[in-house]
C-alpha positions in Angstrom: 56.0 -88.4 -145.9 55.1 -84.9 -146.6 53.9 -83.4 -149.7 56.6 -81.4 -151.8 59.2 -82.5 -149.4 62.1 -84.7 -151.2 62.1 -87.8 -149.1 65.8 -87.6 -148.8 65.4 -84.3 -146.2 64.8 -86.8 -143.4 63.1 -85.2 -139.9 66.6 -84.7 -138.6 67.9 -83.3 -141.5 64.9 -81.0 -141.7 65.0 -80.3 -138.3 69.1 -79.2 -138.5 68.3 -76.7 -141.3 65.4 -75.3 -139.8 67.4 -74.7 -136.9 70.1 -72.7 -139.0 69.9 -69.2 -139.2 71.9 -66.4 -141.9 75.3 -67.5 -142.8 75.5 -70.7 -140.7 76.9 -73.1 -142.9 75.9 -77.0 -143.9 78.2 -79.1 -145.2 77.3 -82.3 -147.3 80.2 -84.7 -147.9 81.3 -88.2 -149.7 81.2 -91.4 -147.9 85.4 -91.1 -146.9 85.1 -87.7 -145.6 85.9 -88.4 -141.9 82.4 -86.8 -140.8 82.1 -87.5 -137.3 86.1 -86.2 -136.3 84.0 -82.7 -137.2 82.9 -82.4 -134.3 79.6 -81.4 -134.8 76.4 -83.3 -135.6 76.2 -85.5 -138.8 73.2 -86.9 -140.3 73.7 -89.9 -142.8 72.2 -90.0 -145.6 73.6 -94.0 -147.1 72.3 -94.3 -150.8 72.3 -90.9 -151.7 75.3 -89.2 -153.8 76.0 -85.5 -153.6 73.8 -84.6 -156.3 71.1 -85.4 -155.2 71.6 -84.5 -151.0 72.2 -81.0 -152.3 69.5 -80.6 -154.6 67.1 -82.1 -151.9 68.6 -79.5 -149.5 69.3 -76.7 -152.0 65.3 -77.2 -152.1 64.9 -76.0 -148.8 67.8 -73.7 -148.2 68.5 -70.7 -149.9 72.0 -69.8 -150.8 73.4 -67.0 -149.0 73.8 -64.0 -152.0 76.3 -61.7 -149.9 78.9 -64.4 -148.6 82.0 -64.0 -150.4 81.5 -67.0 -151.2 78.9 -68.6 -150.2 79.5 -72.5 -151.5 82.9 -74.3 -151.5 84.1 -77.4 -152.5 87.0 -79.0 -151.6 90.0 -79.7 -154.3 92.2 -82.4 -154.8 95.7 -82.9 -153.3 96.7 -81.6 -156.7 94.5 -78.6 -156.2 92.2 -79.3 -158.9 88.8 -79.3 -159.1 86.9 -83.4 -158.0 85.3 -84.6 -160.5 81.7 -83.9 -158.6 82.7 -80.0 -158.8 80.6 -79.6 -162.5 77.7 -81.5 -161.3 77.6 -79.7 -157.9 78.1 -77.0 -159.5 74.9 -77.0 -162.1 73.0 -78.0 -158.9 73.5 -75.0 -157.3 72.9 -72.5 -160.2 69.4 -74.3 -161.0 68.4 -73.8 -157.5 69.1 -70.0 -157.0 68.4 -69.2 -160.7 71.9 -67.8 -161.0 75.1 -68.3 -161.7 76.4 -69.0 -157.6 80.2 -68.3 -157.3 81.6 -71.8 -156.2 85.5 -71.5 -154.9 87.9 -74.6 -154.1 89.9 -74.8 -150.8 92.4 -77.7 -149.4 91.3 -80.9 -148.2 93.2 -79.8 -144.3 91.7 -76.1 -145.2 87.7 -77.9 -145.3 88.6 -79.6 -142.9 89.0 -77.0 -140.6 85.6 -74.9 -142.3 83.5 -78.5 -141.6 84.5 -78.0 -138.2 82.8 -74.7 -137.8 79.7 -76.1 -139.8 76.2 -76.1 -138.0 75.6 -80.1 -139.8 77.8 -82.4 -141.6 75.6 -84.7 -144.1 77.6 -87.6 -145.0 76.4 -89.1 -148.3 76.9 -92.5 -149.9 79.4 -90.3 -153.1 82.2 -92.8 -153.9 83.5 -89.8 -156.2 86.4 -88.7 -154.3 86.7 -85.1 -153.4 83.0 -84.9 -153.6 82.8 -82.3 -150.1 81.1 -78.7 -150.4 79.7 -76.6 -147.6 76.6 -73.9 -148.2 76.0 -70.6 -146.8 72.2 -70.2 -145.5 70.5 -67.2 -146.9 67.6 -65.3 -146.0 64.0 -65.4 -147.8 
């Protein structure tokens, strides 16, 4: 364990956002998001629900202030918000001390963006819909 760290930003997750530079994106995901068809590496994270992966990471990470935009979430078949979005969403204003534009796309259209992601944290959310990726920012 290390001081200050939240125990939930495990060595390889530590280790994948280190490793990310400006604008590559993370995405953290529910438990039925198909995570390893993405493609690219996927830590698992069992236990943990979305809140509390992306404070642990948003502890870490800054948010990228000049991607347009720089967190998405991914809506429901009916193109409205999941019921995660509001939670999520409070997460990511605390951390960046700002209000941080937060846009829904398709379930196929995240699909494709995971695909492009640099990690894909699969969490234990059982709220459905409950996917957002995050733009890396600069200190």
């Amino acid at each position: 364990m290390l001081k200050g760290i939240d125990p939930l930003l495990t060595p390889e997750l530590l280790h994948a956002l280190a490793a990310m530079g400006h604008g590559d994106v993370i995405a953290i995901v529910d438990r039925n998001y198909p995570a390893y068809s993405a493609g690219v590496p996927v830590v698992d994270l069992p236990g943990a629900d979305l809140v509390a992966v992306l404070g642990a990471v948003l502890s870490v990470l800054p948010v990228d202030p000049f991607a347009e935009p720089a967190a998405r979430h991914m809506l429901q078949d009916d193109g409205a918000p999941g019921p995660a979005v509001p939670d999520a969403q409070d997460v990511l204003d605390a951390a960046e001390g700002r209000a941080v534009p937060f846009v829904g796309m398709a379930r196929q259209e995240f699909y494709v963006a995971a695909r492009s992601a640099r990690v894909v944290v699969r969490t234990a959310e059982d709220r459905p819909y409950a996917c957002v990726t995050v733009a890396k920012g600069v200190l």
